[in-house]
BALOBA-249081 format. One record per residue (C-alpha): x, y, z. Coordinates in steps of 0.1 Angstrom, whole numbers, m for minus. Example, Ala and Ser with C-alpha at 12.3 -4.5 7.8 and 13.67 -1.06 7.14 Angstrom:
// residues 2
<pt u="123" v="m45" w="78"/>
<pt u="137" v="m11" w="71"/>
***
This chain:
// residues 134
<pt u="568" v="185" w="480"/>
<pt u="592" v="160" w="491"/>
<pt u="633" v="163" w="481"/>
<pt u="642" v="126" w="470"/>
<pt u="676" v="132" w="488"/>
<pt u="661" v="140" w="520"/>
<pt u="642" v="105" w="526"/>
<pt u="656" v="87" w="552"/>
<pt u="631" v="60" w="557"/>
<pt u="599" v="45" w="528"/>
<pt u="579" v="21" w="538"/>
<pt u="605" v="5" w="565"/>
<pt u="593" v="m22" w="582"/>
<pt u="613" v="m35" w="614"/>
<pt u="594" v="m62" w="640"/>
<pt u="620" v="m73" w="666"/>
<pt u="631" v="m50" w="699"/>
<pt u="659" v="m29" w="693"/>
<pt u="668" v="m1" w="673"/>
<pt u="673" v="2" w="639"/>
<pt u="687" v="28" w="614"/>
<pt u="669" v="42" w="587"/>
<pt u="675" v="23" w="552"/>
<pt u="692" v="62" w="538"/>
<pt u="717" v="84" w="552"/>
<pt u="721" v="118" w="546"/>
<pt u="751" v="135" w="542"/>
<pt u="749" v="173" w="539"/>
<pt u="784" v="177" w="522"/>
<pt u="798" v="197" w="555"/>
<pt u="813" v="184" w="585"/>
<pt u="794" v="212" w="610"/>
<pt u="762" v="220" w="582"/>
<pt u="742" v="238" w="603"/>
<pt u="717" v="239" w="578"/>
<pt u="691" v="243" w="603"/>
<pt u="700" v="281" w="602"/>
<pt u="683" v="303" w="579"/>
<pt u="652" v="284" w="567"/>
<pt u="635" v="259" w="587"/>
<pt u="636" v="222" w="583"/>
<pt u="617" v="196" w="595"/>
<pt u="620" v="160" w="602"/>
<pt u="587" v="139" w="598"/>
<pt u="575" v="109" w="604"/>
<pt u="544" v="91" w="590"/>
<pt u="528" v="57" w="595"/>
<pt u="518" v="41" w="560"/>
<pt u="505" v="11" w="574"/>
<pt u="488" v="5" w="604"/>
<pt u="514" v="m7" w="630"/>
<pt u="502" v="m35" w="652"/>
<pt u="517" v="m61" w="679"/>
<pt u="505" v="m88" w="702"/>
<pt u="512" v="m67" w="734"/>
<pt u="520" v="m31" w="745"/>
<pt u="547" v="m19" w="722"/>
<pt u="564" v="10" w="717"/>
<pt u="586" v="32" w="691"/>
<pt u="608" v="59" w="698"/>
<pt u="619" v="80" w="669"/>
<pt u="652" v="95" w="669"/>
<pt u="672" v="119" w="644"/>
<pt u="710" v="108" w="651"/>
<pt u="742" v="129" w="638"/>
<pt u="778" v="117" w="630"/>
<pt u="809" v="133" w="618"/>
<pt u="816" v="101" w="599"/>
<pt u="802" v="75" w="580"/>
<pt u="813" v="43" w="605"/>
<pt u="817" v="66" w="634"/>
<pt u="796" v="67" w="663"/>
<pt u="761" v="85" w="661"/>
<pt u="742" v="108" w="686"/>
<pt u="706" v="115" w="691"/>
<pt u="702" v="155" w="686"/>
<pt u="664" v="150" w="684"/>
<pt u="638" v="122" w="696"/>
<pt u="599" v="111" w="705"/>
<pt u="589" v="100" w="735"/>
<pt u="580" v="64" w="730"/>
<pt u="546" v="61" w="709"/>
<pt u="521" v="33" w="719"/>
<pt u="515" v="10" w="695"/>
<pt u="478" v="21" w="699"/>
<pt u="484" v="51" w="684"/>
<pt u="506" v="39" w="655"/>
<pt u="476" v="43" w="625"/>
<pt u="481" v="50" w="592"/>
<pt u="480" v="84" w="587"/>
<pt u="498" v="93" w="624"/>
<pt u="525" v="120" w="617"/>
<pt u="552" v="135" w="643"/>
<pt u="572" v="166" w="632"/>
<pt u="600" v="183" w="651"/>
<pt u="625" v="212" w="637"/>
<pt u="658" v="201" w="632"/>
<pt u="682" v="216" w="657"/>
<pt u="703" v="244" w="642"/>
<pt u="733" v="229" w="643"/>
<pt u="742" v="191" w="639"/>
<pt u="773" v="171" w="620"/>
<pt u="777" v="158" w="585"/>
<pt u="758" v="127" w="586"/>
<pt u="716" v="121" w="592"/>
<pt u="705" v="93" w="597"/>
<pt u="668" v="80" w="616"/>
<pt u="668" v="54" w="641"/>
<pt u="636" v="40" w="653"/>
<pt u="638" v="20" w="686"/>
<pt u="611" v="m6" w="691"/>
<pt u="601" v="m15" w="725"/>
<pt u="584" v="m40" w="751"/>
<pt u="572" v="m63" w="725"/>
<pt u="575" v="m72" w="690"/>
<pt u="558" v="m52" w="662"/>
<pt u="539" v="m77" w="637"/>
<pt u="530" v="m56" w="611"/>
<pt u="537" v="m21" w="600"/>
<pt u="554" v="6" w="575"/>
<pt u="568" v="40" w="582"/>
<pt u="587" v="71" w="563"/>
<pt u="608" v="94" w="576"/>
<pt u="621" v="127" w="555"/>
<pt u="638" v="163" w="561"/>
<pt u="616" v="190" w="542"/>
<pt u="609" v="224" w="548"/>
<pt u="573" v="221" w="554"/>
<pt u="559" v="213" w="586"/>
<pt u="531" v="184" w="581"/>
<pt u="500" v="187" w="594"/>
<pt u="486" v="156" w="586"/>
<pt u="495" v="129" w="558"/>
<pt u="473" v="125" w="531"/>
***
């Protein structure tokens, strides 16, 4: 099961190289949450449509963090950069989130080497560690 709140990305689509930031944010209400402690969570990631591109792209999939809304965010997990090769629907990457982190989640997906021409992702904290997506 899947807590609306905890979405950070459906179906985002992004094409050009550069990073860009989830479509949600999260904010967890404190500014040091910490509510990695106690019981797990997990960010995932899922392709929901086949990513493709002309050449040999990549993504890199990042959780930032953020005391404040327009402040400056940090990277406290990330992927190694995906080929776009491997980018099917149906591809999932899970990571636990670090125990401690700042107020504000958001994703950032960083798109590499060559423009992506198709594709859809999600992105979402839960406490279950995917195995696959359906």
């Amino acid at each position: 099961m899947i807590d609306n709140n905890l979405i950070l990305s459906h179906e985002q689509a992004e094409t050009t190289i550069a990073p860009h930031v989830s479509t949600n944010l999260i904010n967890t209400g404190a500014a040091a949450s910490s509510i990695g402690w106690g019981e797990p969570l997990f960010l995932n990631f899922g392709i929901h449509t086949l990513v493709t591109s002309a050449g040999a792209a990549t993504l890199v999939v990042a959780l930032d963090d953020c005391a404040t809304v327009g402040g400056t965010y940090y990277s406290i997990v990330q992927s190694f950069a995906f080929a776009v090769a491997t980018l099917k629907k149906g591809f999932l990457w899970t990571v636990g989130l670090p125990s401690y982190h700042l107020q504000f989640l958001q994703g950032n997906y960083t798109i590499g080497a060559f423009v992506l021409t198709a594709g859809k992702w999600n992105c979402w904290l839960g406490r279950e560690q995917y195995k696959k997506l359906a």
